[in-house]
C-alpha positions in Angstrom: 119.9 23.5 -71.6 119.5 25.2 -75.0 117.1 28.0 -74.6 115.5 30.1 -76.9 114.5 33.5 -76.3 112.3 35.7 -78.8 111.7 39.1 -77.8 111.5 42.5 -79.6 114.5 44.0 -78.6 116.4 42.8 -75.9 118.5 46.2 -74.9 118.1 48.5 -71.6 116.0 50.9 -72.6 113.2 48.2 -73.3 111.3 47.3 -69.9 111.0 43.9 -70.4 113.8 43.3 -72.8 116.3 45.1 -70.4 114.8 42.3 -68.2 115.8 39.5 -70.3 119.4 41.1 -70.9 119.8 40.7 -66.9 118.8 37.3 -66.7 121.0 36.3 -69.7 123.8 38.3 -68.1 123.9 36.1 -65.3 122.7 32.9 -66.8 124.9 32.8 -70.1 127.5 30.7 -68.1 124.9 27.9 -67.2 123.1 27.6 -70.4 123.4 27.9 -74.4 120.8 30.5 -75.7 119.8 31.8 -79.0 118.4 35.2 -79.2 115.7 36.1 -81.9 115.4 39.9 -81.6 115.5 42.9 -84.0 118.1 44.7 -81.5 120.4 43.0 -78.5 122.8 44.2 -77.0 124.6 40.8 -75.9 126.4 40.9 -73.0 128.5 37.5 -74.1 129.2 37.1 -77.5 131.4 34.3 -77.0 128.5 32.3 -75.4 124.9 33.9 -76.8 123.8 34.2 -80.1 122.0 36.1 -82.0 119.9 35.7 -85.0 118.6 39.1 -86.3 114.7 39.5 -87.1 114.4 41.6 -89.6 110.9 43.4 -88.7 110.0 47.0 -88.9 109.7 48.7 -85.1 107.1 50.9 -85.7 104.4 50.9 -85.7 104.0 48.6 -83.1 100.9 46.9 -84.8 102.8 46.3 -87.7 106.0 45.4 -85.4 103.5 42.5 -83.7 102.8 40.7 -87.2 105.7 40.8 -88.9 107.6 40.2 -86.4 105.2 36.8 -85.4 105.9 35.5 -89.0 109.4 36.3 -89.4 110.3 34.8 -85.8 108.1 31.7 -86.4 110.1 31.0 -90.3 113.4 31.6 -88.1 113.0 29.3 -85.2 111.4 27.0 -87.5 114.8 27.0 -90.0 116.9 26.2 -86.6 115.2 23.7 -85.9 115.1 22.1 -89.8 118.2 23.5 -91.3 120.8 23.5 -88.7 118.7 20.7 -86.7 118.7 23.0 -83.4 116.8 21.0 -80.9 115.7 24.0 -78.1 114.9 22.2 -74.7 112.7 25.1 -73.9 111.3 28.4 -76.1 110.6 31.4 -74.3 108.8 34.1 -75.7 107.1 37.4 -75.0 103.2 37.3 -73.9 101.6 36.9 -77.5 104.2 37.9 -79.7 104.6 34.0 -80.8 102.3 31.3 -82.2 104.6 28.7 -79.9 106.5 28.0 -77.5 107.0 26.8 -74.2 107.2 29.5 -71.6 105.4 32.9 -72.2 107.1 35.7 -70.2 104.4 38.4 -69.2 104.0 41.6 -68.4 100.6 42.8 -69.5 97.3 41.6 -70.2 95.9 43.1 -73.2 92.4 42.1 -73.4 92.3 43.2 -69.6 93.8 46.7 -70.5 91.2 47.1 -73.1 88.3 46.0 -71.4 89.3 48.2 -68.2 91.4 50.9 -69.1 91.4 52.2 -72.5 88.7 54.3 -73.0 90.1 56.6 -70.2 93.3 56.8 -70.9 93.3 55.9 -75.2 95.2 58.5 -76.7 93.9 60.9 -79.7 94.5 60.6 -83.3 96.2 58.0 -85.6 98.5 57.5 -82.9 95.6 56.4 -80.7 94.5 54.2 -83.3 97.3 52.3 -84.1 98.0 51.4 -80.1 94.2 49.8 -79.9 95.0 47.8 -82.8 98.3 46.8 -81.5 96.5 45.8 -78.2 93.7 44.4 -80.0 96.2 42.1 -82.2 97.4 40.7 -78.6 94.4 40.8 -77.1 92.8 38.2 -79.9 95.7 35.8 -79.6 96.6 35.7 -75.7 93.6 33.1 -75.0 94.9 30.8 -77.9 98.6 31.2 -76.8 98.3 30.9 -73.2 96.0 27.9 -73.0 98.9 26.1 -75.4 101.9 26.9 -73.3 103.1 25.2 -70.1 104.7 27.9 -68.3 103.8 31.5 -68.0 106.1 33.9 -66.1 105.0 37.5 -64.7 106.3 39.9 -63.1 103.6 40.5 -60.0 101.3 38.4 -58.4 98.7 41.5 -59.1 99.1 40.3 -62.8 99.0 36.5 -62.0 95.5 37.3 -60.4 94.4 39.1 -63.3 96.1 36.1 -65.9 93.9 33.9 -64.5 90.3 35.8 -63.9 90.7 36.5 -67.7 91.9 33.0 -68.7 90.9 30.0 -66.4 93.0 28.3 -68.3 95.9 29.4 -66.6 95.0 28.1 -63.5 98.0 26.3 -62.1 100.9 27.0 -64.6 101.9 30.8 -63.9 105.3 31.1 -61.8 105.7 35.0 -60.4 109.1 36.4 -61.0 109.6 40.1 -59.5 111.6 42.2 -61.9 115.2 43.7 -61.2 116.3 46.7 -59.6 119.9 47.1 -60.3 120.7 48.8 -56.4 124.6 50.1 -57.4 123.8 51.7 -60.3 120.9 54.1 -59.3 122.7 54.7 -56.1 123.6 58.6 -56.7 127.4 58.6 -56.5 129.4 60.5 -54.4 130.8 63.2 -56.8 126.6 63.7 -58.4 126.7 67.7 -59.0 123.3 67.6 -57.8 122.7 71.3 -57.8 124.0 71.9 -61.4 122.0 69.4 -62.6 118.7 71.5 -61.0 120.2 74.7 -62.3 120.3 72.7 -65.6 116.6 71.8 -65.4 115.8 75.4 -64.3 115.0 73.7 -60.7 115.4 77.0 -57.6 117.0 76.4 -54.1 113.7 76.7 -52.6 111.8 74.6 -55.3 110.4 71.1 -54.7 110.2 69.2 -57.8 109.3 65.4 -59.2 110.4 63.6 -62.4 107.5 61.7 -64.7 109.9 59.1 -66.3 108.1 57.0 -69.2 109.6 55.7 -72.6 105.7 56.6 -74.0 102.1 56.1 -73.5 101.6 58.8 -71.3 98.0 58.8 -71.5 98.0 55.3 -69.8 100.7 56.7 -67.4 98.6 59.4 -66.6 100.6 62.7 -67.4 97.6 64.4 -68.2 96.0 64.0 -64.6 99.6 64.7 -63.2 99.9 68.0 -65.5 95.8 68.8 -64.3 96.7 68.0 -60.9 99.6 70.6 -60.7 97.6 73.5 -62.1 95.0 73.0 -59.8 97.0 73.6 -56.7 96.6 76.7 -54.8 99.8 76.6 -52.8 103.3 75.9 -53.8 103.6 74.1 -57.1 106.3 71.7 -57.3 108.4 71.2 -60.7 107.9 68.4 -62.9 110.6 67.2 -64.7 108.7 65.2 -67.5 111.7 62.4 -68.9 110.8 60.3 -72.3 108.9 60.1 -74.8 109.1 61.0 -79.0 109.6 64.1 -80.3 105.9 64.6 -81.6 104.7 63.4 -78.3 106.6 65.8 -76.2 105.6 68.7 -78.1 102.1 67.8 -77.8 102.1 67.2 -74.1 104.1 71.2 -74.1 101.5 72.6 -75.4 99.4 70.6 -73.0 100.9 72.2 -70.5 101.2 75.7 -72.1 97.8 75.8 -72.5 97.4 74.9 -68.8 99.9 78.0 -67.7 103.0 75.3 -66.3 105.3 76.4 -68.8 107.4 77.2 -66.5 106.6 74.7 -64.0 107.4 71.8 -66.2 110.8 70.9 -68.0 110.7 68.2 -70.7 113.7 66.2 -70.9 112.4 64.0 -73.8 114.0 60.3 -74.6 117.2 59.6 -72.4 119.3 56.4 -72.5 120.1 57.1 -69.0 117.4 59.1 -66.9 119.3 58.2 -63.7 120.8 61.7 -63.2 116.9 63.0 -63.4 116.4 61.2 -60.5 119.1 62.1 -58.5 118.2 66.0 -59.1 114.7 65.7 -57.8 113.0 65.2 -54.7 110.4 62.4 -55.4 109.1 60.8 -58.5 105.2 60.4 -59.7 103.6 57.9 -61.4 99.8 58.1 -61.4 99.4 55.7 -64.0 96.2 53.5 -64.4 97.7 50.5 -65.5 101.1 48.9 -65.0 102.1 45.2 -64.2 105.0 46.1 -62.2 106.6 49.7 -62.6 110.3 49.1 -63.2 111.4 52.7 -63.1 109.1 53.7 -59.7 111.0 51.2 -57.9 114.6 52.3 -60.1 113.5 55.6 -58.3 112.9 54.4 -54.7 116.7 52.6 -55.5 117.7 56.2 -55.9 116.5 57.4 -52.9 112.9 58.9 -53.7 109.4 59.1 -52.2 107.3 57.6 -54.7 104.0 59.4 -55.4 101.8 56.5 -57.2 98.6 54.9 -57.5 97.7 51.6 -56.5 99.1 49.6 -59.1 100.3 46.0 -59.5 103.8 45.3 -57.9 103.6 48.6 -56.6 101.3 47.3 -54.2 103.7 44.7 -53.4 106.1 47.6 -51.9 104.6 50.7 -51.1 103.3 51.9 -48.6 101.4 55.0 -47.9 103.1 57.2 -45.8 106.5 54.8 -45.3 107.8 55.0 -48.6 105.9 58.0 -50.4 102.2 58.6 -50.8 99.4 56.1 -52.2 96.6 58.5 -54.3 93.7 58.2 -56.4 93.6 58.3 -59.8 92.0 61.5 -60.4 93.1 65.1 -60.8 91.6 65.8 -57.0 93.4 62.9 -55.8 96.7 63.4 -57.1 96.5 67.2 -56.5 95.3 66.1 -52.8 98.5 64.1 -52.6 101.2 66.7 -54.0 100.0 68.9 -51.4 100.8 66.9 -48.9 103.6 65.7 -50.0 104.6 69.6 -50.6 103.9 70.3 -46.8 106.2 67.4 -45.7 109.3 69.0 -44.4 112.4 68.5 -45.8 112.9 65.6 -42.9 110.1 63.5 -43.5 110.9 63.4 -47.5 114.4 62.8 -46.7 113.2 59.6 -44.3 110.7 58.3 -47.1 113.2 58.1 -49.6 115.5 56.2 -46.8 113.0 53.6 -46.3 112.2 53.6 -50.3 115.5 53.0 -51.1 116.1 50.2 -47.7 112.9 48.0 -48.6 113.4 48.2 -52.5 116.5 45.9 -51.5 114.1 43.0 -51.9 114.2 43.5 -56.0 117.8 42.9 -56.6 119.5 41.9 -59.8 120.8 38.9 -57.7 117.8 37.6 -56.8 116.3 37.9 -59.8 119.0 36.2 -61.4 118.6 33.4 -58.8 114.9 33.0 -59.3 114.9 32.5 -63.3 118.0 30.2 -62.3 115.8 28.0 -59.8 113.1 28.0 -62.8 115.2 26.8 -65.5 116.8 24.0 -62.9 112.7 23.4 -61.9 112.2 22.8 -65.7 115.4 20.7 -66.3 114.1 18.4 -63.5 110.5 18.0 -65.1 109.1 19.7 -62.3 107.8 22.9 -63.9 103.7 22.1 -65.1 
């Protein structure tokens, strides 16, 4: 089939654009795709192409309508000038006007109406992420009612697709994301104690890794940060891995100001955060919202007890007391959790982590590959709604 794909950027780092990159890793054989992105990294030249969008990335408001108009004008000159006939157009939740198959991974008016005001971050930057979610939020209803396929990632997010939109009803297929197994696997050779040295992590010290790309409001480093400094007993190290410049220093004189400066270590933006993983002993994600946490189940790949809160796709995996520790969303209840997990002995983390890192085996890259395979065969045979 010919298959179009238009997504922001299509390159690891990017959680749902790493996602495409896996699929079109191991479908680019079967199938001819076109790639509208601003960045892609293609993994087959000889076989994918690409057609540059030429949008601004940030902010992401203005990213969401420049990059709707410019994709639309360059799909549409495929199809005129160069009389590219697509058999299916895939796109990203609202980011296009048309298109066939909407691949999903949040729901926007549901995130507003549910989450934002506890977790909306201050200032301009605040501002300009409600717009960006308000933009989605006005067009998902119109967009979803006109495709005939939409794809998420976790059945917690297919229930909430269709209490929002009855329109759905019927026509979303659930697709788990990827954990690549081998490559968070520490390796052999991993100079796991330099690597704590490095991070200014002691013999005796315990310590987790907050990994996000941004938002940390919504991924709740504030109640992880108030959670630590209300411990009375042993304080474990947070290794805090992500974000800009500007938002890291804001979030170090959060914790400053909270007396962890030298409990936490800020790693800031990493193209590879596995060796963060692999120095730590379990990884924290208190988050309110998430459709299916790619890096909390990257971490139980690499051996960690997750400390998370009931979340979509993580409740597909965890669970409490097997694979790490299930706890409220609140500064009590992640504190509550920490120390317990702090009390573990070094046996019972060690055996978490085991299990995490046996049961995650379910997400592999192979089986993700296989299910967008069996979709796109499902659609060639017409019997895809």
């Amino acid at each position: 089939m010919r298959i179009a794909v238009v997504d922001y950027k299509i390159v690891p780092t990017n959680p749902i654009g790493g996602c495409h990159l896996r699929m079109l890793r191991g479908l680019c054989q079967e199938h001819d795709f076109t790639i509208f992105a601003i960045e892609f990294e293609n993994p087959c030249p000889e076989r994918i192409r690409w057609i540059r969008i030429p949008a601004p990335r940030r902010p992401q408001a203005l990213l969401f309508v420049v990059f709707h108009l410019l994709a639309s004008l360059f799909v549409a000159r495929e199809r005129v000038v160069r009389r590219t006939r697509f058999d299916l157009v895939q796109k990203v939740e609202s980011n296009l006007g048309f298109g066939d198959v909407a691949y999903a991974q949040f729901c926007h008016r549901a995130y507003l109406k549910n989450h934002w005001r506890q977790t909306r971050a201050p200032g301009l930057r605040g501002r300009l992420r409600w717009l960006d979610h308000t933009l989605h939020a006005l067009l998902e209803p119109w967009v979803y009612r006109r495709v005939r396929t939409i794809v998420v990632a976790s059945r917690g997010l297919a229930r909430e697709l269709a209490a929002e939109y009855p329109a759905t009803g019927g026509k979303i297929r659930v697709i788990p994301n990827p954990v690549d197994l081998d490559r968070m696997r520490p390796p052999e050779d991993f100079e796991r104690e330099a690597w704590r040295r490095r991070l200014g992590i002691g013999p005796a010290d315990r310590a987790l890794a907050f990994v996000a790309l941004g938002h940390f409001e919504r991924k709740g480093l504030p109640i992880l940060l108030d959670a630590i400094a209300r411990l009375d007993g042993p304080r474990p190290k947070l290794v805090v891995v992500g974000g800009t410049a500007d938002l890291v220093d804001a979030y170090r004189a959060r914790a400053r100001h909270l007396g962890l400066e030298e409990t936490v270590v800020f790693a800031g933006a990493q193209r590879d955060v596995r060796p963060y993983l692999w120095a730590v002993d379990a990884f924290a994600l208190p988050s309110s919202y998430e459709v299916f946490p790619l890096v909390a189940l990257e971490a139980a790949a690499a051996g960690l007890p997750l400390i998370v809160t009931p979340l979509y796709g993580v409740e597909e995996f965890v669970r409490s007391g097997e694979h790490g520790l299930v706890v409220g969303r609140s500064p009590d209840g992640v504190a509550a959790g920490l120390a317990e997990f702090m009390a573990l002995s070094p046996e019972a983390r060690h055996a978490m982590g085991d299990r995490a890192r046996r049961d995650v085996a379910q997400y592999a890259t192979g089986n993700f590959v296989a299910a967008w395979r069996a979709f796109y065969a499902d659609w060639r045979g017409g019997h895809v709604a």
